[in-house]
C-alpha positions as CSV (number, residue, x, y, z in Angstrom):
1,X,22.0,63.3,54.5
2,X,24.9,62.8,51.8
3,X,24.8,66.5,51.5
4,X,25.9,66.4,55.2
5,X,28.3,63.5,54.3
6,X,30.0,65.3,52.0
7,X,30.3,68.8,54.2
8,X,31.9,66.5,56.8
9,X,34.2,64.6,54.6
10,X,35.4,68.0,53.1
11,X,36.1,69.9,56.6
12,X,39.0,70.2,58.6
13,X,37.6,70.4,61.4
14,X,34.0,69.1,62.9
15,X,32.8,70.7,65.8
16,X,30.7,68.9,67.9
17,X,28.2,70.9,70.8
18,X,25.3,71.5,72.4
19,X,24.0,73.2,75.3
20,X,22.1,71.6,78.0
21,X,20.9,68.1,77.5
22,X,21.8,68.5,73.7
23,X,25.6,68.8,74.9
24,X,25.4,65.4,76.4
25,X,24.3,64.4,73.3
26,X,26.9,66.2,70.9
27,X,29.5,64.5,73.3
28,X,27.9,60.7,72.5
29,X,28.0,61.8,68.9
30,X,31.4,63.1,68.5
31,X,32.6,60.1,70.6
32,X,31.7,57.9,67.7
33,X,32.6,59.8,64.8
34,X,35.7,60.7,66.1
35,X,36.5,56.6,65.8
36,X,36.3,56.9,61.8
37,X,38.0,60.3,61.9
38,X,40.4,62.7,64.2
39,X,38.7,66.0,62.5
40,X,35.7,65.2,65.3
41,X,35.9,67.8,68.1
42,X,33.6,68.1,71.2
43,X,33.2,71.5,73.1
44,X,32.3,70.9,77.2
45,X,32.1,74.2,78.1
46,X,28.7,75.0,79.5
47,X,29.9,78.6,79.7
48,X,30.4,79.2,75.9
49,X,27.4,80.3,73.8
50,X,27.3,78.8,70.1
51,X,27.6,82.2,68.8
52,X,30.5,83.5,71.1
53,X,32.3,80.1,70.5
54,X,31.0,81.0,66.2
55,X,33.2,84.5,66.7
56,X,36.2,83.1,68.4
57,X,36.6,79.9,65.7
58,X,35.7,82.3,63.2
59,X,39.4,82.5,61.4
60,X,39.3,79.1,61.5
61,X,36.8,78.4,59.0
62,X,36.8,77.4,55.6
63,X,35.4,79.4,52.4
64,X,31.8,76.8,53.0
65,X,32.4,77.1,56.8
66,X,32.5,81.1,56.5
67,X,29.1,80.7,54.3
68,X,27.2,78.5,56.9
69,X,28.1,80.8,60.0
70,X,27.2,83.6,57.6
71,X,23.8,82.2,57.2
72,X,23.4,80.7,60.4
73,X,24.1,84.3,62.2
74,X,21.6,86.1,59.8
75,X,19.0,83.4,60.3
76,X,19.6,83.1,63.9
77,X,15.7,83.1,64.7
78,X,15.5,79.9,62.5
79,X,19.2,78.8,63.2
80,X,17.6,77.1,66.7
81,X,15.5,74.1,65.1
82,X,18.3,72.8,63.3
83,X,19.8,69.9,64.3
């Protein structure tokens, strides 16, 4: 958990989805950390795919934010139980 403190303290930017009932979810969640902080984004597009949302954002990532979509994209198989 303060491992994921810290990767959110450090970002620019914190994007906030989920597809399905998980985007309902996401939404609830970015609604209250956005209230500590205005990096908190939410995505409502039930249209746009994680990894087609990954690609289009992907200049917009950090040097640690290029590593995790890195992994995440070559673990995809495991990438869908995290949460």
């Amino acid at each position: 958990v303060e491992q994921a403190v810290d990767l959110m303290r450090a970002a620019r930017q914190v994007f906030c989805l989920g597809q399905g009932g998980s985007m309902l979810l996401a939404n609830d969640i970015c609604a209250r950390f956005s209230s500590l902080s205005n990096k908190f984004r939410t995505i409502m597009s039930t249209t746009t795919n994680f990894w087609e949302l990954l690609q289009q954002r992907q200049d917009e990532l950090t040097k640690s934010g290029r590593a995790v979509a890195d992994y995440l994209v070559h673990h995809a198989d495991e990438a869908q139980y995290l949460s």
